[in-house]
N, C-alpha and C positions, 0 to 999 in steps of 0.2 A: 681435543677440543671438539665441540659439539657444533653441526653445519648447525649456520644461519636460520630459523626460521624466513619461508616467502614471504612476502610483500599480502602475495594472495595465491592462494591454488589451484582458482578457476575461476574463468570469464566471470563478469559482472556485467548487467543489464544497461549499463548506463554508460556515455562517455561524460564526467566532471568537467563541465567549463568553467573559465574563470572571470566571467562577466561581471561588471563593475555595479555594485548596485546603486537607484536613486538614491538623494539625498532623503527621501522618505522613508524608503527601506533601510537606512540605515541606522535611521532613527527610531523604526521602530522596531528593527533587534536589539538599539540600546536599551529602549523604556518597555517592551514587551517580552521579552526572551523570557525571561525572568517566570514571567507568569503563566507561557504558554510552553517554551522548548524544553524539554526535558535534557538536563545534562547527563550524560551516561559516559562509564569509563571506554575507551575505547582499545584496541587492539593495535595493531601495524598501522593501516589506514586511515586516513581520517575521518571516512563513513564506518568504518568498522565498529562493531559491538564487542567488547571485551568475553571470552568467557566468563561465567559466574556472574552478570551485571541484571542479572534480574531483576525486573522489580513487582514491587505489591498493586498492583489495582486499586485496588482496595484504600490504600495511604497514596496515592499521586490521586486520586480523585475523587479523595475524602468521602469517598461512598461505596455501597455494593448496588449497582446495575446495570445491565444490557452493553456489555461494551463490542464496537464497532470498528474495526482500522482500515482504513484504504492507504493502498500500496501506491506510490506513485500518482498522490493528491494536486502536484502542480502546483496553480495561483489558489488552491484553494477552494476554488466554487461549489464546487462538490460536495466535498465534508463540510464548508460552513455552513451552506444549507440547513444538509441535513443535523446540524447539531443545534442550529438557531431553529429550526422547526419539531425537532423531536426532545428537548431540554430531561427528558428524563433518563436519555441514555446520554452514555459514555462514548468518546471519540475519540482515537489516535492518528493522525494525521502524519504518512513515513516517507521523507522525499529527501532530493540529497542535495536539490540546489536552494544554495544559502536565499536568493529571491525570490522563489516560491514561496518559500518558508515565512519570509518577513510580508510579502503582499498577504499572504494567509492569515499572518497577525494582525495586520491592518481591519482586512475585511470583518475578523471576528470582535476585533474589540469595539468596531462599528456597531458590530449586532450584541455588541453585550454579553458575546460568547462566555461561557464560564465552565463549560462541559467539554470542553475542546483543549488536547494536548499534542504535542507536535516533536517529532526526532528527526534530526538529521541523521539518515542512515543506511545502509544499502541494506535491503528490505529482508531476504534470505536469513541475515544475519540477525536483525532485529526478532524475528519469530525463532531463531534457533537459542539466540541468548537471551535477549531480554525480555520476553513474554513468558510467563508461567504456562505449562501445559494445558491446555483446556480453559482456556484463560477468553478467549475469543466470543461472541455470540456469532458476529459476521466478519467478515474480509471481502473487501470489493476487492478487485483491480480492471480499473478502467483503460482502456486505450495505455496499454503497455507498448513499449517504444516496438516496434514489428521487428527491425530486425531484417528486412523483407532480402537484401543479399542472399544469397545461398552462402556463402563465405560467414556471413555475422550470424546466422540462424542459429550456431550456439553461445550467442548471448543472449538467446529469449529469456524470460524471466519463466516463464511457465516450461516446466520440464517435471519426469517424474521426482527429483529429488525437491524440486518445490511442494508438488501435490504432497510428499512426506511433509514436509515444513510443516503446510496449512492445514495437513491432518490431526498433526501434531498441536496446534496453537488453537485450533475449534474443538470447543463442546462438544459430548453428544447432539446430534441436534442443528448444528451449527450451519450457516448458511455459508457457501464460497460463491461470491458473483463476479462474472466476468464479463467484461464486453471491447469488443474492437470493431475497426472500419475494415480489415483484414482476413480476408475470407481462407487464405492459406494458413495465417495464424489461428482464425478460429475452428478452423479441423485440425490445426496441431493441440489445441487447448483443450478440444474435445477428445481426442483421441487419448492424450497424456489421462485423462480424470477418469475417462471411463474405465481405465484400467489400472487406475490406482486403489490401492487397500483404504478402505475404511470411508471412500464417497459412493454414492450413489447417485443420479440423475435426479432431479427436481422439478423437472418439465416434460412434456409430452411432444415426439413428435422433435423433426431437424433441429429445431433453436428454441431455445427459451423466449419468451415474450420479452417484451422491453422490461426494466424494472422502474416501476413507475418511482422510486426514491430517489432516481437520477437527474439531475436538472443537467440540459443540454450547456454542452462546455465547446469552447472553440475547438478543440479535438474534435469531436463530436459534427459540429458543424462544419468542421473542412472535409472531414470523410465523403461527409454530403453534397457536399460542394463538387468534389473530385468525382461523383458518381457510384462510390464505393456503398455497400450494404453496409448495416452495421448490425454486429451480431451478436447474441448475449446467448450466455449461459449461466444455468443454478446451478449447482451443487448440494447434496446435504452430507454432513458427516455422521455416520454412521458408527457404531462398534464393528472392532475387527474382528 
């Protein structure tokens, strides 16, 4: 008999809590999901992506252009934004708590969103299984969880087998942004990219400028609060 497949093989960037949502959230995972969450087969996990569970672009959003994903989108402010102000591109929205998810849905169907799609799913595995290669224009990741223990620092999300990942899911061409209030994490973020196959730097000089596509999010604004700098990097992806 064949041993068990694991659970998981290796740390994940997130701890799943099991916090109750509003009455509003949960009304609008009833009457919104539908339109906005993508259902996908899954693996072990309940974030997980099944192998082979790809999908087409193309047929989830009834069109060919510019698509976009931010990794660890939250309440949404972020991606809605940018999808209610940029309508001609495409937007994936990848988080693993079920109330981000549904306040997400809230605020987009406020804006009439229609360009905006959402999975629940741990991020790693969504670019390994369900996105097509070279499938990507951009990938943010914003204010990814630090980590800042020495103990947890391997469940950063950014590591070289990520930078494979997002190599992997951007275009030639393709944009990777990053930003945090964590100055240890963003010399580990820098350090991981610069020596990864197939990115090259995007900016001149210690840190990338802000990216002006970003609307300031309570992350964002507590860094500042607390004192901490907030640091951004480009990426572009290159051929190997």
């Amino acid at each position: 008999m064949s041993e068990p497949r694991p659970f998981r093989d290796r740390p994940v960037s997130f701890v799943r809590r099991s916090g109750r949502m509003t009455d509003g959230q949960e009304r609008a995972w009833a009457d919104l999901s539908d339109r906005y969450v993508l259902d996908v087969p899954r693996d072990a996990a309940v974030t997980s992506i099944a192998p082979g569970a790809a999908i087409e672009p193309v047929e989830v959003w009834g069109r060919r252009a510019r698509l976009i994903a931010e990794i660890g989108s939250g309440q949404g402010h972020a991606i809605v934004h940018a999808s209610s102000s940029r309508p001609d591109e495409d937007f994936l929205a990848i988080e693993v708590f079920t109330a981000g998810l549904a306040r997400t849905m809230l605020e987009a169907d406020r804006a009439e969103v229609r360009n905006l799609r959402l999975v629940e799913a741990n991020a790693p595995e969504v670019l390994q299984h369900l996105l097509p290669p070279a499938s990507l224009d951009e990938l943010w990741v914003f204010f990814p969880d630090p980590w800042h223990k020495n103990k947890h620092n391997k469940r950063r999300l950014v590591t070289a087998e990520f930078a494979a990942l997002a190599a992997r899911s951007l275009t030639d061409g393709g944009v990777l942004r990053l930003a945090t209030d964590w100055e240890d994490y963003a010399r580990q973020m820098r350090d991981v990219l610069d020596g990864a196959c197939g990115f090259t730097r995007a900016f001149e000089g210690e840190w990338a400028p802000r990216f002006e596509g970003r609307i300031l999010t309570a992350f964002e604004h507590k860094g500042e609060r607390a004192g901490r700098s907030i640091r951004d990097l480009t990426y572009r992806r290159i051929p190997e």
